[in-house]
N, C-alpha and C positions, 0 to 999 in steps of 0.2 A: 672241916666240913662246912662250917659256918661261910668261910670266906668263900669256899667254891661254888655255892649258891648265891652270894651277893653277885660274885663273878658271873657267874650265868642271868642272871637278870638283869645286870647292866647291858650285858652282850646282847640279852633279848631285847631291850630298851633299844639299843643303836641302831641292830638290824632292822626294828623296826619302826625306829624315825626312818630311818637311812630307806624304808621301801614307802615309806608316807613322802620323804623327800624326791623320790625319783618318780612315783604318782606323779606327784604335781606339779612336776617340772614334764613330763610325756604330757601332762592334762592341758600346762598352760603354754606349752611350744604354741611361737610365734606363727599366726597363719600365714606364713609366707607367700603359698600356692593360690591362695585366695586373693591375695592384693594383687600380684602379679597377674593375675586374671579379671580382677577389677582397673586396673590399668590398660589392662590391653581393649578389654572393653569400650573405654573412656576414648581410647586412641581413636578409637573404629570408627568411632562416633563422631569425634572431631574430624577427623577424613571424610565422611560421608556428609561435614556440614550439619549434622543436626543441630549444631546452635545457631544456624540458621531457619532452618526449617522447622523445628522440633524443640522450640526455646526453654519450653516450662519443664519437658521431662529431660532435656540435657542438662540444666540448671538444678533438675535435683538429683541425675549422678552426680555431677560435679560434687554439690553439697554434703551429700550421705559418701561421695567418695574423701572429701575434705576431714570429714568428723571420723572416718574410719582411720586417717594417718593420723590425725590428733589425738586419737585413742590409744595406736598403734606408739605415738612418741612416750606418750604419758606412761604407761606400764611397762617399757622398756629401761624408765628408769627407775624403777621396785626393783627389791629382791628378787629374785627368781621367781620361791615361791610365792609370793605374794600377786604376782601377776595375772591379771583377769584378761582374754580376751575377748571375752564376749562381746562386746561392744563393737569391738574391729569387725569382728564376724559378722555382724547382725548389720552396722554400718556398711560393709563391702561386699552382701549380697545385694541391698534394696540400691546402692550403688553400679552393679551388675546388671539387676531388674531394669532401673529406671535409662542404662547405655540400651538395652535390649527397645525397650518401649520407645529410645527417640530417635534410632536405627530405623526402627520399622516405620515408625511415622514420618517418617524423612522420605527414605523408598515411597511409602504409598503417595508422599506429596509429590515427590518429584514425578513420579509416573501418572500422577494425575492432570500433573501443572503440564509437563510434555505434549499430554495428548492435547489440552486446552490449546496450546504455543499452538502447537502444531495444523490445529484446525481454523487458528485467527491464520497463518502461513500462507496457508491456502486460499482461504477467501479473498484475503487482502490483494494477494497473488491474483488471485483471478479477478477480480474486479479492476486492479491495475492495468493487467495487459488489456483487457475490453475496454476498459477508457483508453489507452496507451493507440488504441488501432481504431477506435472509433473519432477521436479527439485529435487527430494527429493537425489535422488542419483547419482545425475551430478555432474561432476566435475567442478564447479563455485571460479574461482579463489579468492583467500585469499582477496583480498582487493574489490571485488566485494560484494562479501558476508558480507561483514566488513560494507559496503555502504546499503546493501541491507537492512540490522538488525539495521543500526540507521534508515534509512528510515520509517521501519516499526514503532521503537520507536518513530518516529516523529508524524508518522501516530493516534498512540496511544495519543496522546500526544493532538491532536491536538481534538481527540472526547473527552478528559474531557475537552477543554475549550467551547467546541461546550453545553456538558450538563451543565458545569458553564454559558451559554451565553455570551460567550466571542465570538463573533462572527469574529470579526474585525482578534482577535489573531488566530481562527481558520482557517480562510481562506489563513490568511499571511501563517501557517503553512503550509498549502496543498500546496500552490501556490512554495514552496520553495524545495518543492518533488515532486512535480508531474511528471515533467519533467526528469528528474532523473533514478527515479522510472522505467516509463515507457522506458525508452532507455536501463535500464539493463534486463528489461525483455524481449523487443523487440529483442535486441543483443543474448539471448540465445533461444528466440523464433527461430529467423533465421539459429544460431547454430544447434538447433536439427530441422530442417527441411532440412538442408544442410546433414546432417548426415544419416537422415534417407531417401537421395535420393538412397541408396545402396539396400532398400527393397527390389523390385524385387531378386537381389542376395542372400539375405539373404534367402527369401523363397524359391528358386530354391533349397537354400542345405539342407532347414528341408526337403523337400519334398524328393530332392534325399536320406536322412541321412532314413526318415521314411520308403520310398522302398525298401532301402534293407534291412530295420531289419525287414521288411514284407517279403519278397521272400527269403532270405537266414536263419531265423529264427534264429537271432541273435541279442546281446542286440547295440544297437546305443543310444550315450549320445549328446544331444543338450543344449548347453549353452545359454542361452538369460542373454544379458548384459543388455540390462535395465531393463529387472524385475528382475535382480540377482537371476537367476534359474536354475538350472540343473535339467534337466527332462530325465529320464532312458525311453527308450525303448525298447519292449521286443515283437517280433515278429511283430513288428508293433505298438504296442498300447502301451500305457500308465502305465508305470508299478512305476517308484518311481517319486519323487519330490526332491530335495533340496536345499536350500537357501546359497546361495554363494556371495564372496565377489571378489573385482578383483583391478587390476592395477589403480595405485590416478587418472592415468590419461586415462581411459577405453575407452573414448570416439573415434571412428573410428577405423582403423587397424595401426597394429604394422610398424612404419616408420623406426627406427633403434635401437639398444642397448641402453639401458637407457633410452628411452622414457617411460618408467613405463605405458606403452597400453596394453592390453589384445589382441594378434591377434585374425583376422578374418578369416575364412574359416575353411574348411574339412582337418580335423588332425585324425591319428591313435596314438593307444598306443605304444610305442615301450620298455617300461620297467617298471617293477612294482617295487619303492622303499618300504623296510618294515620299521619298525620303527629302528632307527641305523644307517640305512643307507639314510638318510635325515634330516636335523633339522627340519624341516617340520613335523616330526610327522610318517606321510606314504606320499608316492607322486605316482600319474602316470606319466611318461613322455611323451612331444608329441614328434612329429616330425616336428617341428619348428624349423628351416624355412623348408618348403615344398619351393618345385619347384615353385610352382605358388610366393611364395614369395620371392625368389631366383629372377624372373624374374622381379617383381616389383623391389625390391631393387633395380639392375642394372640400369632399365630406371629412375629409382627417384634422382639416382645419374649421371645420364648421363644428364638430365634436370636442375641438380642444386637445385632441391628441398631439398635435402639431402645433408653434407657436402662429402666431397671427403673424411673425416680420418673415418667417420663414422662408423660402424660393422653391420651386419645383428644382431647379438645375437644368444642367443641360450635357454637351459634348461627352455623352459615353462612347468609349471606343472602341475597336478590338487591335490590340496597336504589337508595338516590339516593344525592345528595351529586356524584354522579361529573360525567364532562366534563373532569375535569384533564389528560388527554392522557398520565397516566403511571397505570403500576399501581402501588399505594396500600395497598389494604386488607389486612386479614391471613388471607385466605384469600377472602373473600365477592365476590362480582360486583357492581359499583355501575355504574348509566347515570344520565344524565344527570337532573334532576328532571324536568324537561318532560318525556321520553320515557318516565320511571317512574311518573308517570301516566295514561299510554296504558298501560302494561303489566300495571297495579296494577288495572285496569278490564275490562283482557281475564282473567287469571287468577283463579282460582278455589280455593279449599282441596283440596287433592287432583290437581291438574295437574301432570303428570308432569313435570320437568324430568331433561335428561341432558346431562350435564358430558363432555365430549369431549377429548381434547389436538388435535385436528386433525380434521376431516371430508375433507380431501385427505390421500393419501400425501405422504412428503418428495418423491419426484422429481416429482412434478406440481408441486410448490412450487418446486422447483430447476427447472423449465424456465420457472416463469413471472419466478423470477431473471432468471432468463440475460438 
């Protein structure tokens, strides 16, 4: 009797280690499901760049994910029951938490940063083609231009990293021209608005130039410097068209010799060169300087604007040779020879020409920008 009760109490001992041992082995089962899901997390996260975007809270999945396999190595190598995973667990959710927080912050930045790209795209964009169509035939100095053409490569440059998702490199990009960008455009914005404070004048002499070749029924030639145009008149109306080139530096009226300007104002023909007798091809000559410029000159040199050895100049022309698609000469108007023998046929000794910066105001030319 004796031993059959020791017997049962040993039995009862085993069975019940043996369910204290199988507790704590069900208690302390490795969280498998849980890493596997703090990895997948991690992955998501690195796909979507948040250690780009989202540095500090990718940096602390990463870390709480780190210390959770460190956890997970360490108590793998205990006894069974001996093994705690607590640590893993509590490491591989705030490892979960912190992929969840640099996911999201990722998304909000990129859709933030997108909309910003997307609105410098546009400005940039349009301020380009408006200078692009208003500039085309300005005289924008060498190392402007030089500035203006990497810019735009930058610009380019910077929308394939924007379609690569390089967001970070595309904004650097912008950010590096934007400035730039816009002060050379602003700079010749203000030029041709300076320039084109002479309008009124300008239209006063089409209108006087269109009068008399209406009431005296004779042909009057009006030059427009920024559309690069000679327009024949003939009795008043509209009779030819041609496409002309002028002095590199056109812009404004003729200040002295050598300034390679196209003057401004009401000029006559005073001589018709044939071919022979110009390298030019054929030429009309003006009468440049006219009085009215004779008296500028004096005061511009009485002022100091002008140097004291300076020259008036002289032989402007309206000649051939032209067609090159760029302005060229040092002051003088050249078309094409084909069309400078139409011209050379119509005009006469004594044919009024008048030299204009523009027959439109600037905003009718800024809306046909646009």
């Amino acid at each position: 009797m004796k031993y059959r009760v020791i017997f049962i109490v040993i039995l009862l001992l085993v069975l019940i280690s043996a369910g204290i041992i199988t507790y704590k082995v069900k208690e302390n089962s490795p969280p498998e499901s849980l890493l596997k899901e703090a990895t997948q997390w991690l992955s998501t996260a690195k796909c979507a760049k948040a250690q780009s975007y989202a540095l500090k809270e990718f940096n602390m999945a990463s870390n709480y994910y780190d210390s959770a396999m460190l956890y997970w190595n360490q108590q793998n190598k205990k006894i069974i029951v001996s093994r705690n995973y607590d640590n893993v667990v509590s490491n591989g959710k705030q490892s979960i938490e912190y992929s969840k927080k640099s996911i999201s912050k990722t998304n909000k930045y990129i859709s933030d940063i997108k909309e910003e790209i997307n609105k410098k795209f546009n400005k940039l964009d349009e301020s380009i083609s408006v200078f692009d169509s208003k500039f085309t035939n300005y005289p924008i100095s060498k190392s402007d231009k030089a500035k203006y053409e990497k810019y735009k490569l930058i610009l380019s440059e910077s929308k394939l990293a924007f379609r690569n998702k390089e967001y970070k490199g595309c904004i650097s990009k912008i950010n590096s021209i934007e400035t730039d960008l816009n002060e050379i455009i602003e700079f010749y914005n203000t030029d041709i608005e300076e320039y084109f404070q002479d309008y009124p004048k300008w239209k006063k002499d089409i209108e006087q130039s269109i009068s008399v070749s209406k009431k005296s029924k004779t042909i009057v030639l009006i030059i427009d410097k920024y559309a690069r145009e000679l327009t024949v008149y003939k009795h008043g109306n509209i009779y030819k068209k041609y496409n002309i080139e002028l002095g590199v530096n056109w812009v404004g009226d003729k200040m002295h010799q050598g300034d390679n300007t196209t003057p401004e104002g009401i000029y006559k023909i005073t001589s018709k060169k044939n071919n022979g007798q110009t390298k030019y091809y054929k030429a009309l000559l003006l009468n440049y300087p006219n009085e009215e410029d004779k008296k500028r000159f004096a005061e511009n040199k009485k002022k100091g604007i002008i140097g004291r050895n300076a020259k008036i100049g002289n032989l402007i022309e309206i000649h051939g040779n032209g067609g090159k698609g760029v302005d060229w000469t040092q002051g003088c108007v050249a078309l094409a020879d084909s069309e400078m023998d139409d011209l050379y046929q119509i005009c006469q000794v004594g044919t009024m020409v008048s030299i204009v910066g523009s027959a439109k105001k600037l905003s009718d030319l800024s809306e046909v920008a646009d």
